[in-house]
C-alpha positions in Angstrom: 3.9 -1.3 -38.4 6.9 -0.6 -36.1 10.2 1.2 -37.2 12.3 -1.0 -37.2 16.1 -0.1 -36.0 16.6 3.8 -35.1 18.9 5.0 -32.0 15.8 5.4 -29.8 15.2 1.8 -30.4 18.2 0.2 -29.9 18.8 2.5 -26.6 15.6 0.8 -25.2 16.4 -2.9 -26.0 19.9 -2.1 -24.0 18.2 -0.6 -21.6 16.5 -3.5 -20.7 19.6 -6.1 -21.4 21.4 -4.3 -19.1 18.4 -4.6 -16.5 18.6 -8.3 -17.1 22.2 -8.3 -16.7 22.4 -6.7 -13.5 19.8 -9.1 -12.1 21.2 -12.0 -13.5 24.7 -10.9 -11.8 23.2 -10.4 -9.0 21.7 -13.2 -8.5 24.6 -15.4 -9.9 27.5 -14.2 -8.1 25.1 -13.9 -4.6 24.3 -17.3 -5.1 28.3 -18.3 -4.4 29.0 -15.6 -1.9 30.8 -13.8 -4.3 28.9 -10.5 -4.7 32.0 -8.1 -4.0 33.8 -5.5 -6.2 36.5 -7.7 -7.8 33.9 -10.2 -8.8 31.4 -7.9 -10.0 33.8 -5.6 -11.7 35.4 -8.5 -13.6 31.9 -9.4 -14.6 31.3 -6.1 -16.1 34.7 -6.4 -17.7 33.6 -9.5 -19.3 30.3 -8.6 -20.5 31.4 -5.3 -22.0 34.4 -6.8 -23.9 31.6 -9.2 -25.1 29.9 -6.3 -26.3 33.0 -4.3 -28.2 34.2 -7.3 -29.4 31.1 -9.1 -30.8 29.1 -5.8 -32.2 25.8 -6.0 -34.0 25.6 -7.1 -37.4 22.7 -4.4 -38.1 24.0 -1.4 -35.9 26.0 0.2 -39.3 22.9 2.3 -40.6 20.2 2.0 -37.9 19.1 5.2 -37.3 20.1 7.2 -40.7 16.4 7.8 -41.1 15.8 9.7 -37.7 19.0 11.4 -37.8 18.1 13.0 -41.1 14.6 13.9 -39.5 16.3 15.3 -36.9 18.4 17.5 -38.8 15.2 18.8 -40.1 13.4 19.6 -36.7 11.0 22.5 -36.2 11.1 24.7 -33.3 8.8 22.6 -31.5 11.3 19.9 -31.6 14.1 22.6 -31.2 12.3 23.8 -27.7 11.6 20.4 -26.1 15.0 19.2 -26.7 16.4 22.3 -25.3 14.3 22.0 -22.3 14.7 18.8 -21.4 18.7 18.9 -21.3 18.2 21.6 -19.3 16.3 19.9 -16.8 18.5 16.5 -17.1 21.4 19.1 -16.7 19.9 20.6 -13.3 18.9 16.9 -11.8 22.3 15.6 -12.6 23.8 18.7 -10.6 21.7 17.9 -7.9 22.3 14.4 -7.9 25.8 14.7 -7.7 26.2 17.5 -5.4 23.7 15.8 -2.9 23.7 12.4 -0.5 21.0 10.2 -0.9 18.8 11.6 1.8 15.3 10.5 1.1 13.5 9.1 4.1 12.8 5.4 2.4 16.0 5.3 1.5 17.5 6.4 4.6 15.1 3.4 6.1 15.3 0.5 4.0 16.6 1.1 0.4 20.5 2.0 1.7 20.0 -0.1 4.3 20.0 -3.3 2.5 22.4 -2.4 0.2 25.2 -2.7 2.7 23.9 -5.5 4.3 23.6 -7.7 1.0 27.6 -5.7 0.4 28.9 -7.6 3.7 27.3 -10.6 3.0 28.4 -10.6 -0.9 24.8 -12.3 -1.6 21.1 -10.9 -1.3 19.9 -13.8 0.6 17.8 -12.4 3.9 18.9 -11.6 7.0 17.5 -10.9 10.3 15.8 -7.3 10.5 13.2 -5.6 12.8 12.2 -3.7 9.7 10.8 -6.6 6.9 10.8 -3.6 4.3 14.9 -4.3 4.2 14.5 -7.6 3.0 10.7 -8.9 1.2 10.5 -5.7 -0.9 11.1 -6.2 -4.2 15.0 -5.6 -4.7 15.6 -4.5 -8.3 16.1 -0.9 -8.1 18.3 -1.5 -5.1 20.5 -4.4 -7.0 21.5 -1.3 -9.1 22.5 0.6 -6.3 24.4 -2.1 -5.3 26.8 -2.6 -8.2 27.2 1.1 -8.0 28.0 1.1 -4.1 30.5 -2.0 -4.9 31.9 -0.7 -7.9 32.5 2.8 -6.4 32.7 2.0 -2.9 30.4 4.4 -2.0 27.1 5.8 -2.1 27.9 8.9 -4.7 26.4 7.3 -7.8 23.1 6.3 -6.1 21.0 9.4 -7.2 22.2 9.0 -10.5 19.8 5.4 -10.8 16.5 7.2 -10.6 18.5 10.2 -12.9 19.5 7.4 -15.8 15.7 6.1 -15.3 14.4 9.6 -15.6 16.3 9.7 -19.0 15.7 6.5 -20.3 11.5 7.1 -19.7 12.1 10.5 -21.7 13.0 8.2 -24.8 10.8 5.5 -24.3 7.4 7.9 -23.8 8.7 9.5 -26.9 8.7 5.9 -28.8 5.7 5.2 -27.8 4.1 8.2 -29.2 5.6 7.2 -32.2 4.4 3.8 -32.0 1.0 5.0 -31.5 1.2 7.6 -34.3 2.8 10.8 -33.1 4.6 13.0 -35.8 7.8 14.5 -34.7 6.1 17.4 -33.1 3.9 14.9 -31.0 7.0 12.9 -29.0 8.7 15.9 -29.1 5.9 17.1 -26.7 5.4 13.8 -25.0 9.1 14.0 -24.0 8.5 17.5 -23.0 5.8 16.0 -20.5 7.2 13.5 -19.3 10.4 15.3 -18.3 8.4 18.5 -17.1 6.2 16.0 -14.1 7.0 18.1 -11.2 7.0 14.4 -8.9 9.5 12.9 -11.4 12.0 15.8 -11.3 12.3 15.9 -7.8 12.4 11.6 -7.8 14.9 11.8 -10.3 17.8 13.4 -8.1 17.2 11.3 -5.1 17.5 7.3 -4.1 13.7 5.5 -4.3 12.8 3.3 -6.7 9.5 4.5 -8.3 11.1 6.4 -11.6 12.9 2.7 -11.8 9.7 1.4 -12.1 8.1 3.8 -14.6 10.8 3.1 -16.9 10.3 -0.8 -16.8 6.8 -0.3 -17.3 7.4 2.1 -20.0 10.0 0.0 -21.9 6.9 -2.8 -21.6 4.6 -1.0 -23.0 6.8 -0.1 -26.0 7.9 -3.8 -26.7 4.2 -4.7 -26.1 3.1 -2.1 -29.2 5.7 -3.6 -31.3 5.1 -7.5 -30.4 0.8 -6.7 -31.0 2.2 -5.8 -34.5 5.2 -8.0 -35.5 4.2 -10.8 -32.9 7.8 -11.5 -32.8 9.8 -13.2 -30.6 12.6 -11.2 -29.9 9.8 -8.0 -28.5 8.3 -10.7 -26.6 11.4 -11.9 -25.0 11.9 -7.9 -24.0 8.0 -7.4 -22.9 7.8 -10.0 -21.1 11.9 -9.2 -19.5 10.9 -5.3 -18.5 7.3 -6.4 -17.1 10.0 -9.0 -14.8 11.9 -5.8 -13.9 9.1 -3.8 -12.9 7.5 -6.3 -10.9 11.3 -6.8 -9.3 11.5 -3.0 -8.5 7.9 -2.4 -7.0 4.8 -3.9 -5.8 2.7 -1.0 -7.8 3.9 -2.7 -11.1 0.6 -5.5 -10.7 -1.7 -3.1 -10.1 -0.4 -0.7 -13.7 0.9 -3.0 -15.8 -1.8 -5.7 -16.5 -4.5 -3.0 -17.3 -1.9 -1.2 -20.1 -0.5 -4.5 -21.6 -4.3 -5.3 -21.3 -5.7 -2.7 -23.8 -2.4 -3.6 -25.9 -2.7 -6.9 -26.4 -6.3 -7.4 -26.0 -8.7 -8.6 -28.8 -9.9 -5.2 -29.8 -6.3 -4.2 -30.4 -4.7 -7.4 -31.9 -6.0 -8.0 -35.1 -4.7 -11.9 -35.0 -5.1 -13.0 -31.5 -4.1 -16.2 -31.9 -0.7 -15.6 -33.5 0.4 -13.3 -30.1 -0.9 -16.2 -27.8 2.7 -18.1 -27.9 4.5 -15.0 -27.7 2.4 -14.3 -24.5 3.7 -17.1 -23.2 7.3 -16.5 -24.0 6.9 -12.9 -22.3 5.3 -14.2 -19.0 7.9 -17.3 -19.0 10.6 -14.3 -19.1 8.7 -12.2 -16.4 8.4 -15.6 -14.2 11.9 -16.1 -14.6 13.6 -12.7 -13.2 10.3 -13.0 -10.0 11.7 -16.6 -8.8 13.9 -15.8 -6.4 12.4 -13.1 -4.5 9.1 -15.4 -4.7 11.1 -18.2 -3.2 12.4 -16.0 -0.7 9.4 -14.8 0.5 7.7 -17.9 0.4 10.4 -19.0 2.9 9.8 -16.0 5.8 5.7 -15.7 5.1 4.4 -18.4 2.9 3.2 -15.8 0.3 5.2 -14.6 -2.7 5.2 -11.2 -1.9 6.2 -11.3 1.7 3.8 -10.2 4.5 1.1 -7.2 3.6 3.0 -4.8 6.4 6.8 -3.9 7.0 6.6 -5.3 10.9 4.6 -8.3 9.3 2.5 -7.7 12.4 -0.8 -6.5 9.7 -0.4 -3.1 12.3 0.3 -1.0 9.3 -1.6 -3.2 6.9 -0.9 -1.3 2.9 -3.9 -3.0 1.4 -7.8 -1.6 2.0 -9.6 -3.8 5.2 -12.5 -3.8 3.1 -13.4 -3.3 -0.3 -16.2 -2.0 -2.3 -16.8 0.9 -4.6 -17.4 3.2 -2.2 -14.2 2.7 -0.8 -12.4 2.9 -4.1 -14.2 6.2 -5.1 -13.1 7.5 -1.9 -9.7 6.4 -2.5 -10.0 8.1 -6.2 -11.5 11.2 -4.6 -8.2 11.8 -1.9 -5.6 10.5 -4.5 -7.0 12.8 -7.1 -6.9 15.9 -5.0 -3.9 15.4 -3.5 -2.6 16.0 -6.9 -4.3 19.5 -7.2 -2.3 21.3 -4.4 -1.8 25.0 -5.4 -0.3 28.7 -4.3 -4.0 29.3 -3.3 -4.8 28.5 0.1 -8.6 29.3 -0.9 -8.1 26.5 -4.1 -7.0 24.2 -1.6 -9.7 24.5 0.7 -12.3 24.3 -1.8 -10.7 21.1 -3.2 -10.8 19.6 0.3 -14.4 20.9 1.2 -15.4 19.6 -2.1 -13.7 15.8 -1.0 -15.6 15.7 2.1 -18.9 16.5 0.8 -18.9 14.0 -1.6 -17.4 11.7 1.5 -20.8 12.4 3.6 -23.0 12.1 0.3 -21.6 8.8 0.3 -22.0 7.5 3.7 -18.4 7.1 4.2 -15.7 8.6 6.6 -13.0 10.7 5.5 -10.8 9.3 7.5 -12.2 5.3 7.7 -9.6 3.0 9.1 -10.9 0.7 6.5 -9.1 2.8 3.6 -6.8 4.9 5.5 -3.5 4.7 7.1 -3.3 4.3 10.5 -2.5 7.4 12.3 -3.1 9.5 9.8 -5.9 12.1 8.4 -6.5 13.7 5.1 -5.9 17.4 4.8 -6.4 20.2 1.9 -4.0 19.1 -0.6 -0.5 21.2 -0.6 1.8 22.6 -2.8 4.7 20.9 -1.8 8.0 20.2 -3.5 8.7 17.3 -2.3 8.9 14.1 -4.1 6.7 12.3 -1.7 3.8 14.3 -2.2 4.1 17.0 -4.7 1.3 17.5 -7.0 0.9 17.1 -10.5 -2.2 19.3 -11.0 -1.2 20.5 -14.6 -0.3 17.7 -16.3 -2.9 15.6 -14.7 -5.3 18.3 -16.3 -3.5 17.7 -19.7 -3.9 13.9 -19.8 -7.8 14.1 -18.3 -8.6 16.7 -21.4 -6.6 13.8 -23.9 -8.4 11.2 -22.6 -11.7 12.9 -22.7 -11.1 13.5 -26.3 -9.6 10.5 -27.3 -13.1 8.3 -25.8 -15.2 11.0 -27.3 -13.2 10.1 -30.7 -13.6 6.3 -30.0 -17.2 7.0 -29.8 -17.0 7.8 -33.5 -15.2 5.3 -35.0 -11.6 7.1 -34.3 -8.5 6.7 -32.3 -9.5 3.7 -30.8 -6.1 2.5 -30.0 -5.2 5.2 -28.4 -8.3 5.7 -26.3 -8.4 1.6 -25.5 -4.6 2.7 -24.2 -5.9 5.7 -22.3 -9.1 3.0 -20.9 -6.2 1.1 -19.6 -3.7 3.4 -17.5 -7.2 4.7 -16.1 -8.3 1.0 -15.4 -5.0 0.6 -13.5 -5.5 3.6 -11.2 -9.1 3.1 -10.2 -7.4 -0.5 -9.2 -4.4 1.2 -7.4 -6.9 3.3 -5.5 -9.3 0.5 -4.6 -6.4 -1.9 -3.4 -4.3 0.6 -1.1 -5.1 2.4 1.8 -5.0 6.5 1.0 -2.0 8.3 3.3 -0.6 11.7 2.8 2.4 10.6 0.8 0.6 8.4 -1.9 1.0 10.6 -4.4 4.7 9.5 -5.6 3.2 6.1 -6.5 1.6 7.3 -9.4 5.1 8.7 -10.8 5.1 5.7 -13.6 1.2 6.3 -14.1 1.9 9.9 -15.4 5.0 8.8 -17.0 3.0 6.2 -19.0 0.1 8.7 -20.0 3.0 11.2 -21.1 2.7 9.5 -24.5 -1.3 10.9 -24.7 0.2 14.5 -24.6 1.3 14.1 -28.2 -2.5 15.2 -29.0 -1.4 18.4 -28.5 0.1 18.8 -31.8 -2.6 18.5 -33.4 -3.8 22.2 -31.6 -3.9 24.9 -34.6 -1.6 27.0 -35.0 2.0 26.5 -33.4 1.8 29.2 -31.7 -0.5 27.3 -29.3 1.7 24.6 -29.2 4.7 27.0 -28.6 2.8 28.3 -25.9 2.2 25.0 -24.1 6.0 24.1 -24.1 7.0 27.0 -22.4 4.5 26.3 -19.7 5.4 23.4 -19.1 9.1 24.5 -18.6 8.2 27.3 -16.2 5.9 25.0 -14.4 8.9 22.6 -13.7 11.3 25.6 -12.7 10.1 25.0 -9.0 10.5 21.9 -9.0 13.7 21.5 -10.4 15.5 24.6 -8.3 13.7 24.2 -5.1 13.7 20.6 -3.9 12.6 20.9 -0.2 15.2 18.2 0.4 17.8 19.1 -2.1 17.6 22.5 -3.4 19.6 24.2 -5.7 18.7 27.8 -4.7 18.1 29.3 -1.1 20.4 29.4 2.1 20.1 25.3 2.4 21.4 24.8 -1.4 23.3 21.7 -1.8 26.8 24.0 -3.4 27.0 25.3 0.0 26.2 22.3 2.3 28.7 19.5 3.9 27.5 15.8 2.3 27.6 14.3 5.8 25.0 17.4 6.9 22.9 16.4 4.1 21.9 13.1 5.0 19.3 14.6 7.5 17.7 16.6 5.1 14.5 14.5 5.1 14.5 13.8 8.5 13.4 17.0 10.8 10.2 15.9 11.7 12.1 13.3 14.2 14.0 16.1 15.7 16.6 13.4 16.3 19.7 14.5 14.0 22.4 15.2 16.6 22.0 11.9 18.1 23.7 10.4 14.8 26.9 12.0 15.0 27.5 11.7 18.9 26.4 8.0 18.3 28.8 7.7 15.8 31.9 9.6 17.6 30.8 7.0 20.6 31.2 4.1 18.5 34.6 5.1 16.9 36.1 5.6 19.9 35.4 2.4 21.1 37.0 0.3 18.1 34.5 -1.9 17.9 35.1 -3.5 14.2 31.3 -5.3 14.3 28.5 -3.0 15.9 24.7 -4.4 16.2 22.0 -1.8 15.3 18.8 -2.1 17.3 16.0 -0.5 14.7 12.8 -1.5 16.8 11.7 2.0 18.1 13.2 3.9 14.5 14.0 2.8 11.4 16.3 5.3 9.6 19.4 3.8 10.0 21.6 4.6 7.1 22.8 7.8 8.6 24.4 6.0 11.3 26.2 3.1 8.9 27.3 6.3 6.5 29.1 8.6 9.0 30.6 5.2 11.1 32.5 4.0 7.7 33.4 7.7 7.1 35.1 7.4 10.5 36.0 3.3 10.4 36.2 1.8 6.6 36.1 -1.4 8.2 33.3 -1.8 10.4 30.6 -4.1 10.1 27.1 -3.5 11.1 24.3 -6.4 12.2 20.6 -5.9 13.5 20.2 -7.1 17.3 16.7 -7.2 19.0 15.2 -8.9 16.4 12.1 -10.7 17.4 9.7 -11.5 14.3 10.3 -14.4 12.0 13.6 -13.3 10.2 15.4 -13.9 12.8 15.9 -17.6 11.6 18.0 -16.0 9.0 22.5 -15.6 9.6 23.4 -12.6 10.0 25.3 -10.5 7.2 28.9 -11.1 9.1 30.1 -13.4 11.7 30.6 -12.9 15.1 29.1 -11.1 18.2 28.7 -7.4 17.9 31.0 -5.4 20.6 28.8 -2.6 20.7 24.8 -1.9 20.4 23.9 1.5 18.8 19.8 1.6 20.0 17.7 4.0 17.9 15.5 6.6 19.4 16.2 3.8 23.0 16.4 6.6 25.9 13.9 6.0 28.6 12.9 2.5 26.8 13.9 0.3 29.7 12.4 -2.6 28.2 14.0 -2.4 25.4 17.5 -1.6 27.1 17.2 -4.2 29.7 17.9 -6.9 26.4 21.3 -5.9 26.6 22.5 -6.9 30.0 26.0 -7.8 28.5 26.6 -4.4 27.6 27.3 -2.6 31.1 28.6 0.7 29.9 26.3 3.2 28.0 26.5 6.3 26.2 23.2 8.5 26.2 23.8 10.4 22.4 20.6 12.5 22.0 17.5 10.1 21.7 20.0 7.4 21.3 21.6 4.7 23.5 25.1 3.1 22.5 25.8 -0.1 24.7 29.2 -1.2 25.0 30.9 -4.4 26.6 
């Protein structure tokens, strides 16, 4: 049976009320135009007083029970804590110190936040880029309450930091909840803050540690509902699977194996006594989907918008076929990508060994059937980048706990935790025979390894501490790198964030373009100009942000629309009114076909690769 009350607890079920709240405010005040800071902060103001006001009858002694184990923690406990404040400590530096600069972000996560901040409302609007508008929105609705709030974009890093936090606490509940001793989700906490992917994602601006910790806070609620089968867990399983499915599209192909091997027969002793609160939970996930469905369904016809951001099907994220030789390929590139090393020799052999078992199967290592377009698979790197850094240790870690835990199960023990370990692997065999394999995959699984931290708990059960000391420590040294030399926002070096402007920092992500002095002539061009409304022509390059970043730097009050658009959203308002006065064309110089569209703009500025068009 569930604990019930304790801090860890309580912190969850906020966690996830204040998930709700910021999508129900979202889509409350956007529904009446009204999604601006005085709204929103008076809002906030109102549900907090709500809060202080009207506290919780049972919040006097919850928690009396863990503080006194606390108190009596062993060094084990002692050395994960101390860790893993070091390494929030570190991440919060970085986030702080550095711009949101991650390519996505740069592309369509910022990007839509300042459209849906001019237009007060999240409704859609016309883009050449679909990503900015049929993508599920949650992780950006809490960027945007902190861009309004703080009229900027310095507290957006600290979104994936908060969710790095609050999956620390929940992989340690579920331990517990699956029968971890202090020592257990002391070291399940350990792992899960020690993922070398999830450090560097938890300083910058995407949305996948967002939906780890969703998924995580499900699968704790889901534990305590397949025991209590009460309402209230229900209510907040079926509320954090909403969120994750609201934050990203990977959320269907994790959770329903997980909740699955929860909830299932096997694990549920009284089937029939969870099947209303089943009901409950999916009515609440339903619920917090709506909108976004009924958007979608408006520019595609299908609930999850079109399968490819230029909803052309050119760069299509799903498999063209399916079989199981295309998922075991997909398994076999996914899995090794995670084993990049030092060695150039261990990477070779991990690649040779990929394409041997490719020909032994009769497939291509590079089929356009299950690959994305353009690109071709490699020997796996040891990169420290959040796109594509690898995970090779603590995947290790949770393939030796599951091996154990189905060798258990095959005698009669563990079962709950192996049908749980059955499930997360379930849910990445179907993430691998769904998607097309490309280069940076290996982010997407950030919430798979944050879900399996809670298996790493085995490890107390190694004779004698020592051992377990041991394994601590290596984790901590393992996630040194990681944590001190993000490519993109490093701590150490001659590029370190403490000695680098903000506004130089945006372009961190972006060298392979070679395009970053065109953003600030571009920018200087537009000022100069006055032009309070300028159109953005994204067609030939996507990373807009930049551009919108340094131009309210320079102008506060300058508005931004897309022009050139030419697929269906362009039924859709734009986010202001009026004509734009000047056309800043991305990556444009030498497209004639593409400048020849805006005839009404006679004078042009060439700025690098760009073209800005003015009346």
């Amino acid at each position: 049976m569930p604990s019930a009350g304790g801090w860890r607890d309580r912190f969850l079920r906020a966690v996830v009320a204040w998930g709700v709240a910021v999508w129900t405010l979202t889509e409350a005040l956007g529904s009446l135009r009204l999604l601006d800071r005085m709204w929103l902060a008076a809002a906030w103001a109102a549900l907090i007083a709500t809060q202080v006001f009207l506290p919780s009858k049972s919040g006097a002694r919850a928690g009396v029970g863990e503080r006194k184990r606390l108190a009596r923690a062993d060094a084990i406990v002692c050395i994960s804590t101390a860790g893993i404040t070091a390494l929030l400590a570190v991440t919060a530096v970085t986030a702080a110190f550095s711009p949101p600069n991650s390519a996505d972000a740069m592309a369509y996560h910022l990007p839509r936040v300042v459209y849906w901040a001019e237009q007060a409302s999240v409704r859609f609007f016309p883009t050449p880029y679909l990503n900015q508008i049929m993508l599920q929105p949650m992780a950006e609705y809490v960027m945007l309450h902190t861009y309004l709030l703080s009229g900027g974009d310095r507290f957006i890093n600290f979104v994936p930091w908060f969710a790095s936090l609050g999956c620390i606490v929940a992989v340690s509940s579920i331990a517990r909840q699956l029968g971890a001793g202090a020592r257990g989700q002391a070291m399940a906490a350990l792992f899960c803050a020690t993922i070398p992917a999830g450090i560097l994602a938890g300083s910058g601006a995407k949305n996948d540690y967002l939906t780890a910790l969703w998924l995580a806070c499900a699968v704790y609620f889901a534990l305590r509902f397949a025991a209590t089968a009460a309402r209230t867990d229900a209510a907040l399983l079926g509320c954090a699977l909403g969120l994750a499915l609201a934050t990203k599209a990977t959320a269907y192909l994790f959770a329903p194996f997980a909740l699955a091997a929860i909830l299932g027969p096997p694990a549920v002793r009284s089937p029939r006594r969870v099947a209303g609160g089943a009901v409950l939970a999916f009515a609440c996930a339903l619920v917090i989907e709506a909108p976004q469905y009924g958007r979608n369904l408006e520019l595609s016809g299908s609930a999850l918008g079109f399968d490819s951001a230029q909803g052309n099907g050119f760069y299509r994220w799903r498999n063209e076929t399916f079989g199981w030789k295309q998922t075991v390929s997909n398994v076999l590139r996914n899995s090794a990508d995670q084993l990049g090393a030092r060695s150039g020799r261990w990477n070779q052999a991990v690649f040779d060994f990929v394409r041997t078992a490719h020909q032994r199967l009769g497939i291509g290592l590079d089929d356009p059937a299950t690959t994305w377009r353009g690109a071709a698979y490699a020997p796996p790197a040891n990169a420290n980048h959040e796109a594509n850094a690898p995970n090779r240790w603590h995947l290790a870690i949770l393939s030796a706990a599951a091996g154990l835990l189905l060798w258990r199960a095959a005698r009669g023990r563990d079962r709950r935790r192996a049908l749980y370990a059955l499930g997360l692997a379930c849910g990445y065999v179907a993430f691998c025979g769904y998607l097309k394999w490309q280069p940076f995959m290996g982010r997407l699984v950030l919430p798979l390894l944050v879900l399996g931290a809670p298996l790493a708990a085995l490890a107390e059960e190694i004779p004698p501490v020592c051992i377990q000391v041991a394994l601590c420590l290596f984790l901590l040294n393992n996630a040194r790198p990681a944590a001190f030399e993000n490519w993109v926002r490093p701590l150490k070096g001659p590029h370190s964030i403490l000695h680098r402007s903000r506004d130089e920092m945006y372009f961190s992500d972006m060298g392979q373009w070679n395009n970053a002095a065109s953003y600030p002539a571009a920018v200087e061009a537009l000022r100069q100009s006055g032009c309070r409304v300028v159109g953005i022509d994204i067609n030939n390059f996507q990373l807009e942000y930049p551009l919108q970043a340094l131009l309210r730097e320079a102008a506060p009050r300058v508005q931004f629309v897309h022009t050139g658009v030419e697929n269906p959203s362009r039924k859709y308002a734009p986010p202001v009114a009026g004509a734009p006065c000047a056309v800043a064309c991305l990556d444009c110089l030498g497209d004639t076909t593409r400048l020849k569209l805006y005839r009404e703009f006679p004078n042009r500025v060439q700025t690098g690769k760009f073209v800005v068009l003015l009346r």
